[in-house]
C-alpha positions as CSV (number, residue, x, y, z in Angstrom):
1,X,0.0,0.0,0.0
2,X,2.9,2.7,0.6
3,X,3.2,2.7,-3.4
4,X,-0.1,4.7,-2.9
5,X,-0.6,7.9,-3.2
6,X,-3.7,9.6,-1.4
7,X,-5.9,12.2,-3.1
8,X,-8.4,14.4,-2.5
9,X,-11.4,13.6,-4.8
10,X,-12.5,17.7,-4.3
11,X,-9.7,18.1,-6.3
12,X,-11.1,16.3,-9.5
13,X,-14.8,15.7,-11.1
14,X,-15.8,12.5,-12.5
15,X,-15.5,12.6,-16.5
16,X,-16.9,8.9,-17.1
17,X,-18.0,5.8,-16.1
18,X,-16.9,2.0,-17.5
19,X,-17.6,-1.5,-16.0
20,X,-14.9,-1.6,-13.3
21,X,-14.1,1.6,-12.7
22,X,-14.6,5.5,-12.5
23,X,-12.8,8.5,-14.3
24,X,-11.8,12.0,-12.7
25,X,-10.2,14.9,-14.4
26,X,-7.9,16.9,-11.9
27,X,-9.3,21.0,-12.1
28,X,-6.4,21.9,-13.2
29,X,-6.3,20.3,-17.0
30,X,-3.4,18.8,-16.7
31,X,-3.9,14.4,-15.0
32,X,-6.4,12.1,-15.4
33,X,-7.4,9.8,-12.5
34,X,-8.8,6.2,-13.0
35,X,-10.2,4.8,-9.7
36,X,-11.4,0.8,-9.7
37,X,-14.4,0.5,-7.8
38,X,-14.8,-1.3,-4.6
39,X,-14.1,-4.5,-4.1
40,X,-11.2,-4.1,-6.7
41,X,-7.9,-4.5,-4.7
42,X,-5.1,-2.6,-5.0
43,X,-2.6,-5.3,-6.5
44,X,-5.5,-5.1,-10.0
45,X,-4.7,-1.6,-9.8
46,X,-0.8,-1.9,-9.8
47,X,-0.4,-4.5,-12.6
48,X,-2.4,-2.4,-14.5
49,X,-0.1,0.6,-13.8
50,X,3.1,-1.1,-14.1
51,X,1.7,-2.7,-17.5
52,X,1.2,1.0,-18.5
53,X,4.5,2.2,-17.5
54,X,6.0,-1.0,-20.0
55,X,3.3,0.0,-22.9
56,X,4.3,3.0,-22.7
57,X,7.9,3.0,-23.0
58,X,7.7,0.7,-25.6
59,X,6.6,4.0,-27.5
60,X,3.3,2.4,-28.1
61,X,1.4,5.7,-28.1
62,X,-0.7,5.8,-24.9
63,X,-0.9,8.8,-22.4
64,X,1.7,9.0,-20.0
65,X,1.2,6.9,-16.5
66,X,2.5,9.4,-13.5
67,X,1.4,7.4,-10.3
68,X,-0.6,4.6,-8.1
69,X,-3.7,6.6,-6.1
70,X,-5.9,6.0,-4.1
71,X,-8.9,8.2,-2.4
72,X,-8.8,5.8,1.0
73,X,-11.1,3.4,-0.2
74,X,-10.6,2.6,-3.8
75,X,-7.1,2.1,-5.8
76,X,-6.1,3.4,-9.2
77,X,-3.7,5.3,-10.8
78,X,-3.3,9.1,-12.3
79,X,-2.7,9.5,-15.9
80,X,-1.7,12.3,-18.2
81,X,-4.9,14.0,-19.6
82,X,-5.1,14.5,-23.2
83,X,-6.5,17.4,-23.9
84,X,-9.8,18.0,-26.0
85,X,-9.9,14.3,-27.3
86,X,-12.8,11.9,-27.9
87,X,-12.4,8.4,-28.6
88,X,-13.6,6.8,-32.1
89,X,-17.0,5.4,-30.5
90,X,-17.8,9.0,-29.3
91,X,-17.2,10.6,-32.6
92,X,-18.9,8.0,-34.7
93,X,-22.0,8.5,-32.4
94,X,-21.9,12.3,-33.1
95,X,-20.6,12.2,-36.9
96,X,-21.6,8.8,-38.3
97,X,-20.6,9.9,-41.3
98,X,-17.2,9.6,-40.1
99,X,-17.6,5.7,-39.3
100,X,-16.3,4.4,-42.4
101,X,-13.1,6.2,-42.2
102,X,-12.3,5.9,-38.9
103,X,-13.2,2.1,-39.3
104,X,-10.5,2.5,-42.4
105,X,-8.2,4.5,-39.9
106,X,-8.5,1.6,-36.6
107,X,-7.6,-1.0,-39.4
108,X,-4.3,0.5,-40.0
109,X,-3.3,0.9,-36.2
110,X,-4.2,-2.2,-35.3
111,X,-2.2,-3.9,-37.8
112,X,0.9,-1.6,-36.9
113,X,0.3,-3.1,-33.3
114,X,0.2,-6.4,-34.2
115,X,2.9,-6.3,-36.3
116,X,5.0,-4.3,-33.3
117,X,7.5,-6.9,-31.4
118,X,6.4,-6.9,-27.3
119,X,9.2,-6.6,-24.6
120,X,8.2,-9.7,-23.2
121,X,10.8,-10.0,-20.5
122,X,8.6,-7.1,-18.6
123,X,5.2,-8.2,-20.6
124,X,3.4,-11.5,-20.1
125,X,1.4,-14.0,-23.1
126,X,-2.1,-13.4,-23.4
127,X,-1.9,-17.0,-23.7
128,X,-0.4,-18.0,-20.5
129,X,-3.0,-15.1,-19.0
130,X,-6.0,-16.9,-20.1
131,X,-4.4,-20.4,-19.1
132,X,-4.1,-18.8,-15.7
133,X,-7.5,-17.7,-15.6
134,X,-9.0,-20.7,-16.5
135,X,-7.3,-23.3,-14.5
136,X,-7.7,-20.8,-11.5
137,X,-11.6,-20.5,-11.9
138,X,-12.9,-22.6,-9.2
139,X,-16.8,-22.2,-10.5
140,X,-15.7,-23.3,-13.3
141,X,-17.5,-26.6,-14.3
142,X,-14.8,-29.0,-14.7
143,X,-15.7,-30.3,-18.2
144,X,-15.3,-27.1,-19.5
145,X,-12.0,-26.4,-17.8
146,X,-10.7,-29.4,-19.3
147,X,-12.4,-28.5,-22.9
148,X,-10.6,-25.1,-22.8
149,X,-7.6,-25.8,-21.7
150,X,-7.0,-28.7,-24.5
151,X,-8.1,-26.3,-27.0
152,X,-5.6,-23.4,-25.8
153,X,-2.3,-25.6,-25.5
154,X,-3.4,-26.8,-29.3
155,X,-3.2,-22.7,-30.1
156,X,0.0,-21.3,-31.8
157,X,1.6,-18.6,-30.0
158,X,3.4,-15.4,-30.9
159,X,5.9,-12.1,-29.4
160,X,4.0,-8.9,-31.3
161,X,1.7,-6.5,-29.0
162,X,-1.8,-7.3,-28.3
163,X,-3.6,-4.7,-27.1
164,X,-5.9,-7.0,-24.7
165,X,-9.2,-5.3,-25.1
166,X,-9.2,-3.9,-28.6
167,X,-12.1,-1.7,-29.7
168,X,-13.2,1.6,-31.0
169,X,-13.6,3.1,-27.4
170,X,-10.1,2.3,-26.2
171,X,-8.6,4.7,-28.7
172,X,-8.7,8.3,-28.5
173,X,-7.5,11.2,-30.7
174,X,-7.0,14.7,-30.1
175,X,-7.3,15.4,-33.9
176,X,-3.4,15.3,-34.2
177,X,-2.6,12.2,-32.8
178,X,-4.2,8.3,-31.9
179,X,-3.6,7.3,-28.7
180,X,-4.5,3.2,-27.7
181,X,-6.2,3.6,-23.5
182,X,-7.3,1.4,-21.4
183,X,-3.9,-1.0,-22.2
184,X,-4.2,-3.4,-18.9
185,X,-4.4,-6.1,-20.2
186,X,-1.9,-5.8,-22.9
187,X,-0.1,-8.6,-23.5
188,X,1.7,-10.6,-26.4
189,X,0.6,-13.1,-28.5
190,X,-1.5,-14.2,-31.9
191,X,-3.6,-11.1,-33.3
192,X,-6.9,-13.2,-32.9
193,X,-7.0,-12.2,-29.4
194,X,-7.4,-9.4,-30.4
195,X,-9.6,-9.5,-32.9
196,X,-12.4,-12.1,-31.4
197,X,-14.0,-9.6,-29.0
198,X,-14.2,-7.5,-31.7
199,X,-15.9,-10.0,-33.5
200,X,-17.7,-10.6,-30.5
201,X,-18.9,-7.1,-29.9
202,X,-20.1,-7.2,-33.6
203,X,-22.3,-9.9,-33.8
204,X,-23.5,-10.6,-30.1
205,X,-24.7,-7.5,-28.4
206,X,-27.9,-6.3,-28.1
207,X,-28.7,-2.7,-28.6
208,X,-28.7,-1.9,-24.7
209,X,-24.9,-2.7,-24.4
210,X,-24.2,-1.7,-27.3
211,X,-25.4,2.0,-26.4
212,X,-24.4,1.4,-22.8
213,X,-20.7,0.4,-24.0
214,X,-20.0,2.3,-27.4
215,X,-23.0,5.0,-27.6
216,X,-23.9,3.3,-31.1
217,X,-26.3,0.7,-32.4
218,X,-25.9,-2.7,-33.1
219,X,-26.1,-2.2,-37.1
220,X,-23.2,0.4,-36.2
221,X,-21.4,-1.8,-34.4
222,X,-22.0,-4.9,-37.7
223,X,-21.1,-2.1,-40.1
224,X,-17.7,-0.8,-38.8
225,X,-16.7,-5.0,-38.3
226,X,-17.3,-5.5,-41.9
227,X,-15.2,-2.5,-42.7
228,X,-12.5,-3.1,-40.4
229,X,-12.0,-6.8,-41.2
230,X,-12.0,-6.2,-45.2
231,X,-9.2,-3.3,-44.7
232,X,-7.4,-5.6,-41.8
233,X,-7.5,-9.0,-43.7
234,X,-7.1,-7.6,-46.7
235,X,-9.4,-9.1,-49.3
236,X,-13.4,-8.6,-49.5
237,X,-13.8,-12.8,-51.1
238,X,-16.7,-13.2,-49.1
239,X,-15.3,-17.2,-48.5
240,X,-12.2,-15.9,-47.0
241,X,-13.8,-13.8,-44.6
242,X,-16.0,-16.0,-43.6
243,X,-13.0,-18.7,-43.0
244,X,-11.2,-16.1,-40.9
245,X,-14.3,-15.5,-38.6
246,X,-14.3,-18.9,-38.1
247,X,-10.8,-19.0,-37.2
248,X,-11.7,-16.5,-34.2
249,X,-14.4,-18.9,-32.5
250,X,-12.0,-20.8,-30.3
251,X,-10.2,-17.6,-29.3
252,X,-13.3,-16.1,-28.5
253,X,-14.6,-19.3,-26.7
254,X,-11.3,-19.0,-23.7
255,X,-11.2,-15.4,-24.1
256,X,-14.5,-14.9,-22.6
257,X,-14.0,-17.4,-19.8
258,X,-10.8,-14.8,-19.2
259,X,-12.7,-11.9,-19.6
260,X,-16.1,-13.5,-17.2
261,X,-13.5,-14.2,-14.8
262,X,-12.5,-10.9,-14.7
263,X,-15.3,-8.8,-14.4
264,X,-16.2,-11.4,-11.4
265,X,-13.2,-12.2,-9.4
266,X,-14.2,-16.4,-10.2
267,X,-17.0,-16.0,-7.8
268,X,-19.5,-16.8,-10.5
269,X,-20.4,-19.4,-12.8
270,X,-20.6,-18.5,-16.5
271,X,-24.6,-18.3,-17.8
272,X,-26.0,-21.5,-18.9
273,X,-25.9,-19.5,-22.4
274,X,-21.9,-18.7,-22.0
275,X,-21.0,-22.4,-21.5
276,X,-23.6,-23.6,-24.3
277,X,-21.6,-20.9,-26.3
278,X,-17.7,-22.4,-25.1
279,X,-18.8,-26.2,-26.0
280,X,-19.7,-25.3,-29.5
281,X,-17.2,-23.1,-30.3
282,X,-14.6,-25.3,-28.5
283,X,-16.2,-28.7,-29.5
């Protein structure tokens, strides 16, 4: 806890809100301050900082991490705040005209960062992260565990950056430069870890997420997929694509046991729908 650093929230106003965790903006204009909520403990908080620190010297473009916070109940960390930017979700909700080149545009970046080599002395496999998660997820039913983690050791692996939670909100622009956020969970490994919750966020979310989570519609949501994977993969034959998206359904299956686990600390059992999902994708 003495990595900490205490602050006074009257010193910043909340800015936004994500599933995990709260956003201030210090008065002054010049930090950003993420705080985890409750029940997050602080050693989430500094991997997620430390991770940052790596990302960012990298020279991955990401704002600058300053320090571990916390207000005396919740932990977090302080960021630089980039001034007067929106991220791609927010601007294709306001200008949907602009969805088709910023679709074009987050094709192009994602590629450079799957292309980028990952220091992975200091940075772990998103492999070995979601073999981790999975053998460590007690309400896990045990067929399932033993499914998964056959199908993941069968998985090739890889050393370029993976960005961990790769969509169109965790990149933000200031009109002069892009800048990936939200990089805890970056990692190394095979681009389709990337690209399955993409897929996933494209064809499985109904409209209240997907306005809760990107401020867009699921037809929005379909629409910048089919752009992005045509510019990323490179082709529009129709039978390619379709073999590619197929190619992403076991990735998909284990990464959203990892990501499940996450957002509930292993204290809860997949849906009945989730584990009907992992068995055919995995079987």
């Amino acid at each position: 806890m003495s990595n900490y650093e205490q602050i006074n929230l009257d010193d910043y106003f909340q800015t936004g809100e994500g599933g995990t965790a709260l956003t201030y903006n210090h008065k002054d204009g010049s930090t950003l301050a993420k705080l985890f909520t409750p029940g997050v403990g602080a050693q989430t908080a500094e991997r997620e900082f430390h991770v940052n620190e790596v990302v960012f010297a990298m020279g991955v473009p990401t704002p600058k991490p300053i320090r571990l916070i916390t207000d005396g109940t919740r932990f977090g960390a302080e960021y630089e705040l980039i001034a007067h930017k929106r991220s791609y979700t927010r601007i294709i909700s306001q200008e949907p005209d602009r969805l088709a080149p910023l679709s074009l545009r987050f094709a192009t970046l994602a590629k450079q960062l799957h292309t980028t080599e990952a220091d992975t002395r200091r940075l772990l496999s998103m492999k070995q992260l979601v073999h981790d998660a999975i053998t460590h997820y007690e309400e896990l039913p045990q067929d399932v565990r033993e499914m998964s983690l056959r199908a993941l050791d069968a998985l090739p692996d890889s050393t370029t950056c993976l960005h961990g939670d790769l969509h169109i909100g965790n990149i933000i622009t200031d009109g002069r430069r892009d800048l990936w956020i939200d990089v805890g969970d970056f990692a190394y490994g095979r681009p389709e870890w990337d690209l399955c919750m993409m897929y996933y966020t494209a064809k499985f979310l109904n409209a209240e997420r997907a306005d809760s989570l990107f401020h867009v519609s699921p037809d929005v949501l379909r629409e910048h997929w089919r752009i992005f994977s045509r510019a990323y993969y490179g082709t529009d034959d129709a039978d390619t694509l379709q073999q590619t998206e197929q190619g992403l359904y076991p990735y998909f299956a284990l990464k959203l046991l990892f990501v499940i686990r996450k957002l509930h600390n292993g204290e809860q059992s997949p849906s009945d729908g989730v584990l009907a999902l992992v068995r055919k994708y995995l079987a």
